[in-house]
N, C-alpha and C positions, 0 to 999 in steps of 0.2 A: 562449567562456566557457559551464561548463553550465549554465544555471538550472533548478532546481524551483518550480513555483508553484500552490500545492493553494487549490481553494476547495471549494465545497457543505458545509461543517460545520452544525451550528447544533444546535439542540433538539427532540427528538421523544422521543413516549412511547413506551413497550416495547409493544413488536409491528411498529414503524412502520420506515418505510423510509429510507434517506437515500442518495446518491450521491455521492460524492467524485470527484476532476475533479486532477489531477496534470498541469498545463502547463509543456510541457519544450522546454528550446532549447538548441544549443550542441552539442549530440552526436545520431547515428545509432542510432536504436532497433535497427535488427540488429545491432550489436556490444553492447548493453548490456541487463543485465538491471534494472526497474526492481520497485522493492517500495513496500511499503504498511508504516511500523511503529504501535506507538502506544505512547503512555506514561498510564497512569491516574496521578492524585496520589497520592505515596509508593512508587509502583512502578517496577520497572526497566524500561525498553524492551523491548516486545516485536513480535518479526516477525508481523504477519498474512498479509502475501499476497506472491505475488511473480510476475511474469511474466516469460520470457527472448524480449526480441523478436525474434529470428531465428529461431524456431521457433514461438512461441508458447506452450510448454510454461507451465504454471500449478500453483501450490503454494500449501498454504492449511496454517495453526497448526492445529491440533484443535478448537479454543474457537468458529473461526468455521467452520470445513468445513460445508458444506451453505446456509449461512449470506448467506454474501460472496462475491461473484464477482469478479474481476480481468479488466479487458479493455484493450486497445489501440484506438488508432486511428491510423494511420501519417498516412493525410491531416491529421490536426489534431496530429500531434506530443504525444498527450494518454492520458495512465494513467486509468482512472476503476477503484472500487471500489462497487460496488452492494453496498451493506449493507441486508438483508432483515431481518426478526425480529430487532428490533434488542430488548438486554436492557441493562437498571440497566449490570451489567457491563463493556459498550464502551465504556461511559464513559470516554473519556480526550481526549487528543491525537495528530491523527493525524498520520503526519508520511509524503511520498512522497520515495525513497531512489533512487538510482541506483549502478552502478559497470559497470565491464568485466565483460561474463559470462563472461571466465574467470576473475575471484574469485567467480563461485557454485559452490560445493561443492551437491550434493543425495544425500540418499540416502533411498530410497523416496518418500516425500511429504515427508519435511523438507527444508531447506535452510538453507544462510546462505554471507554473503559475509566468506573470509576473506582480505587484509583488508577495511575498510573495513564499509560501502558508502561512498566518499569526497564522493558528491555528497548535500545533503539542502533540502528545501526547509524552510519557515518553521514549519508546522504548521499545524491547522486543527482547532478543538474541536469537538467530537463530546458530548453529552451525552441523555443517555436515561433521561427520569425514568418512575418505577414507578406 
């Protein structure tokens, strides 16, 4: 069974850093690509990051490029997302996403998984007051 399981959320002020933590079981990080969404209140889900773990390759939204970084750790089975200059804006819910990497499509720096992504974990609030 796959599980997602995100922690590091909480409350920082704008400029400030946070780390998100995506613990995963149940499936082989080189077959699957996992990502990073988020959703702010009143807004639709959006992709932030995404990593493909058989290669490593990394894809970031435009909002956070230069921003957020995406990494792996194959010994701990574990997604993190180091969020730098963090803005009012990131404000949301963060949610870490999995599926087969052959549902990620990419073309140049974007991406997405069509379908799916089928696996998702709980979420984990993110807020960044001004």
């Amino acid at each position: 069974e796959v599980q997602l399981v995100e922690s590091g959320g909480g409350l920082v002020q704008a400029g400030g850093s946070l780390r998100l933590s995506c613990a995963a079981s149940g499936f082989a990080f080189d077959d699957y690509a996992i990502a990073w969404f988020r959703q702010a209140p009143g807004k639709g889900r959006e992709g932030v990051s995404c990593i493909v773990g058989m290669n490593g390759l990394t894809y970031y939204s435009d909002s956070v490029k230069g921003r957020f970084t995406i990494s792996l750790d194959n010994a701990k089975n574990t997604v993190y997302l180091q969020m730098n200059s963090l803005k009012p804006e990131d404000t949301a819910v963060y949610y870490c996403a999995s599926d087969s990497a052959s549902t990620l499509y990419t073309y140049g720096s974007n991406w997405y998984f069509a379908p799916g992504p089928d696996y998702w974990g709980q979420g984990t609030q993110v807020t960044v007051s001004s």
